[in-house]
N, C-alpha and C positions, 0 to 999 in steps of 0.2 A: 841240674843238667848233667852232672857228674855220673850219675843213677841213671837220669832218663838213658843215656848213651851209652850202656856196658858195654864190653865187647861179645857177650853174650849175645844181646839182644843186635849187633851189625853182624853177629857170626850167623844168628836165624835168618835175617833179612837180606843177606848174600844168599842163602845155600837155599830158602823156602823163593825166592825168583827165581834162582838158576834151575829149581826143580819145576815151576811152575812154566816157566820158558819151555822146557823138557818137555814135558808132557804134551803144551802145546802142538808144538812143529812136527815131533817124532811121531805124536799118535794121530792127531785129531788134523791137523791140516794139511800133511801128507795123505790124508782120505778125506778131502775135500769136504772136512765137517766145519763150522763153524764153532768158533769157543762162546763162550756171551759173556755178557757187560759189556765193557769197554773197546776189548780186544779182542772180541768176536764183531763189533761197531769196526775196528779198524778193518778186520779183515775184510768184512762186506765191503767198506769205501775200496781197501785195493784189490778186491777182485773185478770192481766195478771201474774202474781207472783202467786197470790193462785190459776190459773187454771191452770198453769204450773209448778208449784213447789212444794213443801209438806207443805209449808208457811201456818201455821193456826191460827193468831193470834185472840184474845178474844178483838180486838177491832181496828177499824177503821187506818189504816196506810197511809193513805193518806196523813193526817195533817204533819207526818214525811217525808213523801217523798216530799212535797210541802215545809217543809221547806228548804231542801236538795237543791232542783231545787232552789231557792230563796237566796242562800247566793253568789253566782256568782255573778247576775244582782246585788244584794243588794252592793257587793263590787264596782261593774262597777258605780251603781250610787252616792256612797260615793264621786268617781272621778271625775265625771261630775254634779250632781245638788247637792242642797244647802245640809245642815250637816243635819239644821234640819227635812226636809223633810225624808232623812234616816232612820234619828234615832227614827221616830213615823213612817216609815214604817217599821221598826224591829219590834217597838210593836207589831205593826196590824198581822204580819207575828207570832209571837209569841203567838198572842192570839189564832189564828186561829187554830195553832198546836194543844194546849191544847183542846180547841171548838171541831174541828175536830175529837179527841179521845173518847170528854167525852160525846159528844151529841149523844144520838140512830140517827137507821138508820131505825126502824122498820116506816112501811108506817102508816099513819094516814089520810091515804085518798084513799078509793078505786080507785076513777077514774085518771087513769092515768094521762092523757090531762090537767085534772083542777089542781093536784098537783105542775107537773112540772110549769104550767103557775101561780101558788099562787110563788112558789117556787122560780123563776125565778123573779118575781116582789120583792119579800121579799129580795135575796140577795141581789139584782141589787143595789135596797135601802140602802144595806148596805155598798158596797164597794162604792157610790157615797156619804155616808157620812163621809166616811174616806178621798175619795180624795176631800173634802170640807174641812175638816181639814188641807187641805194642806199635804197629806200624801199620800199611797198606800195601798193597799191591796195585792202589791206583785205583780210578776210576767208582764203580759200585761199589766194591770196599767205602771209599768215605765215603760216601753218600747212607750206605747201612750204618757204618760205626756212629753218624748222626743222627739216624732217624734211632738207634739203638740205645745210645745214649737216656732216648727220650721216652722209648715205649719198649721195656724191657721183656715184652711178649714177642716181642720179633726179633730177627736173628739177620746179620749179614748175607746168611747163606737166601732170605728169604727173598733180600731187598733183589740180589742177582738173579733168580726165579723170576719175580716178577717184569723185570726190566725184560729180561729175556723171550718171554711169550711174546712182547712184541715186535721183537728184535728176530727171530725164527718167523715170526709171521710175515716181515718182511722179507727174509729169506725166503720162503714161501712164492712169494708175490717177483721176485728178483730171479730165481732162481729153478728149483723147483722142488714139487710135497717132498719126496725121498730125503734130499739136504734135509731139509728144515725138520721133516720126524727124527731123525737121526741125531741132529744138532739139540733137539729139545730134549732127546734121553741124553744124550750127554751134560746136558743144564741139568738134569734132578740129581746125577750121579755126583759130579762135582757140586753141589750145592751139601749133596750128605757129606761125602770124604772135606769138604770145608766146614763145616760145624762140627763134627767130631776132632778133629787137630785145632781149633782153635779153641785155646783150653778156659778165657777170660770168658768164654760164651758157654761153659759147663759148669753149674754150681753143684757143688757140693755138700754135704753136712758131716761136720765133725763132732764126735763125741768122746770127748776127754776124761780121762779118769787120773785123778792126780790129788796127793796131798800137799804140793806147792799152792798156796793161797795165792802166789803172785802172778801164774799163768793167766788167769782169769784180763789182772789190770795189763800183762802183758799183750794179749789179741786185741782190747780195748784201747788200749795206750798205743802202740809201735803201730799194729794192723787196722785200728781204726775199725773195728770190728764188733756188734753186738754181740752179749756172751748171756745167756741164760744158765743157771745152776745151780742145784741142789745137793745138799747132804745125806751119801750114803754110807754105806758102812759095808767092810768085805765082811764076807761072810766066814773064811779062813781064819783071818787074825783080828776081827772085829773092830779092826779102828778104823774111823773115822775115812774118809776120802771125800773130793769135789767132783758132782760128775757134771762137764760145762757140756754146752751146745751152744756151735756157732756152724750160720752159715757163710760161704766165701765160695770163689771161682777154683778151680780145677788147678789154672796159675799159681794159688797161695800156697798152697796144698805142702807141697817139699820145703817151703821156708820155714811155713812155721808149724810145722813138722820138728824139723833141725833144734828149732828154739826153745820149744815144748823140752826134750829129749835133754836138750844143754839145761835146763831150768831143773828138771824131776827126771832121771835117766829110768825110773821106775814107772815112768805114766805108761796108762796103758790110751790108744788109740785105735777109735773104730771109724774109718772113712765109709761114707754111704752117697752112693755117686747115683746118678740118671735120677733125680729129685721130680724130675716134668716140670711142669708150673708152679715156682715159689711165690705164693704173695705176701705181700704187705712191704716193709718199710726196709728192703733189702738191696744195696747200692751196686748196679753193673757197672765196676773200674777193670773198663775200656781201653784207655790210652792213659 
């Protein structure tokens, strides 16, 4: 628990909601776009509350009704993934509420199109550094990090796409085409800017070159990590070297980096990132 909860990881899940909040209000709902997932769910309910109600509050309810929608999944997740994962997506969910109330919604950008797409790039960033925290932002988030878990072909950023098409289609139906085309580029925009920041969703491939033999049981041992490797030899000074390959997330990358370096200050290191589709027997640690 001590690890699960650094203050690393509540310093991402403050500042990747407070950014996600951001983005929101500033860009996208001050131009009467809708977000998706969850908290484009909530907006539709209170757009649809004050056009159909007498409901006149003096500040943003969304955040309220996002948290509403979020204490269900939040309990379903308590039962199936880890505590701590939960318990910093409470925060994120908690921040957001707050965020969500106190941040304006007045536009700060005439042009529609560039808002939502500033807009959509700024949250995306922020909910992919909460779930780099090993956390959520709530809603679609765990519901991906589940189905993700499971089927490492798919991506969080996929699970909110798809929720989305029907979520803008009801927009659509509620509202009218313009909202809902607008609203659906802003779902592909943030769905990219959230898969590239969320780093546990980027695998990597490292290739190590070192004559420490114990780096090897090191990534296997501490990182829990398959290590393939063979005996080469420099070409300069002819002795001997290990050159390993292992795969891992985007996340691992600067740890054991650091540890590599503290072991053989002489290893050389070649990172080889955007892999596309790794198969076979290679574990996505999610939360």
């Amino acid at each position: 628990m001590k690890n699960a909860l650094n203050k690393r990881d509540i310093g991402l899940v403050v500042i990747g909601s407070i950014i996600f909040a951001l983005g929101c209000n500033l860009f996208i709902v001050s131009t009467d776009i809708y977000s998706g997932g969850i908290v484009g769910t909530s907006q539709v309910i209170r757009s649809l509350l004050i056009e159909h109600t007498s409901l006149d509050p003096n500040f943003d309810i969304a955040g309220i009704i996002n948290m509403i929608i979020n204490v269900p999944l939040l309990v379903i997740a308590l039962r199936v993934l880890k505590g701590p994962f939960v318990y910093k997506t409470v925060l994120s969910v908690a921040i957001q509420t707050v965020a969500f109330s106190i941040i304006p919604t007045d536009p700060i950008i005439d042009d529609r199109l560039a808002s939502l797409i500033i807009g959509a790039i700024v949250s995306g960033v922020g909910a992919g550094l909460v779930l780099t925290a090993k956390a959520s932002a709530g809603g679609n988030d765990i519901t991906g990090m589940l189905l993700l878990s499971r089927d490492p072909k798919t991506s969080v950023g996929k699970v909110n796409l798809y929720y989305n098409i029907v979520l803008y289609i009801l927009c659509a139906i509620f509202f009218d085409i313009e909202t809902a085309i607008y609203s659906v580029i802003q779902s592909f925009v943030f769905s990219f800017a959230l898969d590239k920041t969320h780093l546990q969703n980027i695998e990597v491939s490292l290739m190590i070159f070192t004559r420490n033999k114990d780096v090897k049981k090191m990534i296997i041992n501490d990182k829990h990590r398959g290590v393939t490797y063979w005996q080469g030899l420099g070409a300069y000074t002819d002795k001997e070297t290990e050159v390993l390959v292992t795969i891992l997330s985007k996340y691992e990358v600067n740890d054991i980096r650091q540890k590599i370096k503290e072991m053989d200050e002489h290893a050389f290191i070649i990172c080889f990132e955007d892999l596309g589709s790794v198969d076979g027997n290679v574990e996505k640690r999610l939360i």
